[in-house]
PAFI-133490 format. One record per atom (N, C-alpha, C): residue number from 1; residue in three letters; atom name; x, y, z. Coordinates in steps of 0.02 Angstrom, whole numbers, plus 50000, padded with zeros to 5 digits. Layout:
% PAFI-133490
pos/code/site/xx/yy/zz
NUM/Ala/CA/X/Y/Z;
...
END
This chain:
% PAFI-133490
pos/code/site/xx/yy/zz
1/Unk/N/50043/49941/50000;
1/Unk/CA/50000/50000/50000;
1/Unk/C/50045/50062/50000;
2/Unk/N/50044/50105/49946;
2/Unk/CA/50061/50151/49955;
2/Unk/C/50033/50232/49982;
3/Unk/N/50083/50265/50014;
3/Unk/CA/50064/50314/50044;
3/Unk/C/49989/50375/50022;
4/Unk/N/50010/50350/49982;
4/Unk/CA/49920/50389/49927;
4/Unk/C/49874/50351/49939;
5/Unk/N/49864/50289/49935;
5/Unk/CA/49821/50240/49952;
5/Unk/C/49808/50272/50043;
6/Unk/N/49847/50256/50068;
6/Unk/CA/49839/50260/50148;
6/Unk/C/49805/50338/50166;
7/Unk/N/49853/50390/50131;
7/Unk/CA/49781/50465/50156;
7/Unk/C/49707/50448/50114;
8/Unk/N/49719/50420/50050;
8/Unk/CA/49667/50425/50018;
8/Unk/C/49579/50382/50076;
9/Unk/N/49633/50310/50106;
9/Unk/CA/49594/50286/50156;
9/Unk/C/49568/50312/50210;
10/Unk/N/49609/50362/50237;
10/Unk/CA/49609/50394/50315;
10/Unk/C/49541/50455/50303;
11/Unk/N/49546/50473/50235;
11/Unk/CA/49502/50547/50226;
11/Unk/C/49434/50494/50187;
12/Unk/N/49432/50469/50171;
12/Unk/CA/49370/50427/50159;
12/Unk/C/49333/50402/50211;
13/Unk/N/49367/50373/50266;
13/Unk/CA/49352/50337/50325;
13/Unk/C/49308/50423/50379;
14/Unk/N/49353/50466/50359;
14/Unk/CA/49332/50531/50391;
14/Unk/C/49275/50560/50378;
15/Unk/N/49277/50557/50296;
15/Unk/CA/49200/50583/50275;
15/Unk/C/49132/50559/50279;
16/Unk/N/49131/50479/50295;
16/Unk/CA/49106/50460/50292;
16/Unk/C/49077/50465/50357;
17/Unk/N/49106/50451/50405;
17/Unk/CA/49111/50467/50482;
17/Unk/C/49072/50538/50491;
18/Unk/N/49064/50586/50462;
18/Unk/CA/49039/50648/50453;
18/Unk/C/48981/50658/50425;
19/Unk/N/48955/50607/50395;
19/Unk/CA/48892/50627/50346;
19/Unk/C/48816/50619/50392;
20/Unk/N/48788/50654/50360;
20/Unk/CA/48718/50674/50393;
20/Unk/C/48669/50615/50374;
21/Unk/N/48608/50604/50426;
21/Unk/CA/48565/50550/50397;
21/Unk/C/48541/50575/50343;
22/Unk/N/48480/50570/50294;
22/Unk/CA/48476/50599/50243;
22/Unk/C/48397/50571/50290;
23/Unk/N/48378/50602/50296;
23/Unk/CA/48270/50592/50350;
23/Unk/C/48226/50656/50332;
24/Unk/N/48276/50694/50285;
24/Unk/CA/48219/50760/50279;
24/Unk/C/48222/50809/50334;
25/Unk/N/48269/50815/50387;
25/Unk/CA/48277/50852/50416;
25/Unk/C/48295/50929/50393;
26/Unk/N/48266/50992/50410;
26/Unk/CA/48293/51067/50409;
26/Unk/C/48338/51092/50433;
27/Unk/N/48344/51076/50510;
27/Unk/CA/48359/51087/50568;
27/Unk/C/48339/51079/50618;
28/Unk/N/48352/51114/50679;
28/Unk/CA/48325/51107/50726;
28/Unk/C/48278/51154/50784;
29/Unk/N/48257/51117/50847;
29/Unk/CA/48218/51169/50885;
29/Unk/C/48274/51181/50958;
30/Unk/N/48272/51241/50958;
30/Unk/CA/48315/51262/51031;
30/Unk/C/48289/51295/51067;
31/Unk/N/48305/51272/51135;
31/Unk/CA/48271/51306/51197;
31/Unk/C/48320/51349/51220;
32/Unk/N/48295/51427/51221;
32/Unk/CA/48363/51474/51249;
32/Unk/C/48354/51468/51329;
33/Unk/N/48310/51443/51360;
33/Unk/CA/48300/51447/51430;
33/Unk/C/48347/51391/51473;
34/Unk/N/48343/51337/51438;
34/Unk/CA/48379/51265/51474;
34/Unk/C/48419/51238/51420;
35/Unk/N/48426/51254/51372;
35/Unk/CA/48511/51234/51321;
35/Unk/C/48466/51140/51283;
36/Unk/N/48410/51159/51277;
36/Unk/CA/48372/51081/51266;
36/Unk/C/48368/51106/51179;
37/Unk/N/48388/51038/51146;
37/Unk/CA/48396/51035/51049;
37/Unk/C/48328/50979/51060;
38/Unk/N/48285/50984/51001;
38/Unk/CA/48279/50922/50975;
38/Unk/C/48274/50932/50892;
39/Unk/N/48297/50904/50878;
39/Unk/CA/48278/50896/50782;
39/Unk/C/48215/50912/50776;
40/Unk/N/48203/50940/50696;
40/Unk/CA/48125/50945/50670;
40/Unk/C/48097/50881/50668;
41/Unk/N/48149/50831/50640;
41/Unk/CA/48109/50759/50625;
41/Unk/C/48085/50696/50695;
42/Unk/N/48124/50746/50768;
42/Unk/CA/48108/50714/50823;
42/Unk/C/48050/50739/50876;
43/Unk/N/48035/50802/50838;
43/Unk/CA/47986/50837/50866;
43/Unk/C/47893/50836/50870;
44/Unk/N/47887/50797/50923;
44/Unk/CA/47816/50774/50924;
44/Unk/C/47773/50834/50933;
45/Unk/N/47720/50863/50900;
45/Unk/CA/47671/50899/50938;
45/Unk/C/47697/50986/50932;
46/Unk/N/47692/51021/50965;
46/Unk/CA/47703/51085/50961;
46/Unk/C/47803/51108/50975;
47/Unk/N/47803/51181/50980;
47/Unk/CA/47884/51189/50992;
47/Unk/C/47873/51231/51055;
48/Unk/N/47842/51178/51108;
48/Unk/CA/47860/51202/51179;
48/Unk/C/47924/51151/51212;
49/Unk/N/47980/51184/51246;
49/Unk/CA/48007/51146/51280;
49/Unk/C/47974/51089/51300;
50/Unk/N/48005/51036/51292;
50/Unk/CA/47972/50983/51346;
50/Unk/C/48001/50994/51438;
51/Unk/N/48049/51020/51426;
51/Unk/CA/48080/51019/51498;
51/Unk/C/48034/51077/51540;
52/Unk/N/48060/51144/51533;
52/Unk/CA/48015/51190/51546;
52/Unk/C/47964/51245/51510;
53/Unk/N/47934/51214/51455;
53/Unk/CA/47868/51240/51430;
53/Unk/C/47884/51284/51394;
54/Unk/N/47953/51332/51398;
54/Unk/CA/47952/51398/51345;
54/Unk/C/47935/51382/51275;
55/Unk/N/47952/51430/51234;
55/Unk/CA/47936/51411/51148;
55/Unk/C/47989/51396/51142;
56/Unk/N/48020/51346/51086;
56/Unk/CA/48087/51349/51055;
56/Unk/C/48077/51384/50989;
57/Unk/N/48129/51381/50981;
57/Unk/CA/48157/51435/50913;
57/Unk/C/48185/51388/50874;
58/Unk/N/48175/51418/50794;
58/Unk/CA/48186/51365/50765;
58/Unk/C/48254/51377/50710;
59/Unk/N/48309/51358/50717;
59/Unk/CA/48370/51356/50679;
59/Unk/C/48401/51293/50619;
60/Unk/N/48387/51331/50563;
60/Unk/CA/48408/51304/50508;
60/Unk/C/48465/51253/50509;
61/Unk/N/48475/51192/50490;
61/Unk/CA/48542/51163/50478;
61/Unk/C/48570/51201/50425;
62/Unk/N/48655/51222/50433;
62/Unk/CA/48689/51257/50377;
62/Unk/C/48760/51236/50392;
63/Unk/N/48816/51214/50359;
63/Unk/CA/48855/51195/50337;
63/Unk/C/48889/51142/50381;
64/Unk/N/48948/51126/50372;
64/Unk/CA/48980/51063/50409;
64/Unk/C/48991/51063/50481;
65/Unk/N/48980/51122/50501;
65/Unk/CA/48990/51126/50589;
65/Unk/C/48902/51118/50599;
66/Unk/N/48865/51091/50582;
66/Unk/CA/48784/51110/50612;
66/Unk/C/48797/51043/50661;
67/Unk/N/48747/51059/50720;
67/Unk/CA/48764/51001/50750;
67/Unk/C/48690/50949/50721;
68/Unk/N/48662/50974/50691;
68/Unk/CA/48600/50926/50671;
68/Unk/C/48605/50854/50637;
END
């Protein structure tokens, strides 16, 4: 195996490791009161906190740092 072979493996193994489900997700819902995420596609029912009742807010997934 040569050395091209071996990064070519290491950054494949990486990207792949990185990729998003593909479920139709936007983004997500955030609670500014208690630091609570849930995904659009995990979100039952309305965008009240489940923890403490506030509204969440709703933030777009956008590029490779999203945590969605």
């Amino acid at each position: 195996m040569s050395i091209l072979d071996s990064i070519t493996e290491v950054l494949t193994a990486q990207s792949s490791a990185k990729s998003r489900p593909d479920d139709g997700s936007k983004g997500a819902y955030w609670c500014d009161n208690c630091d609570v995420r849930i995904r659009d596609v995990d979100l039952e029912g309305d965008e009240t906190c489940p923890d403490c009742g506030e509204e969440m807010r709703f933030e777009r997934a956008s590029g490779r740092s999203c945590a969605c």
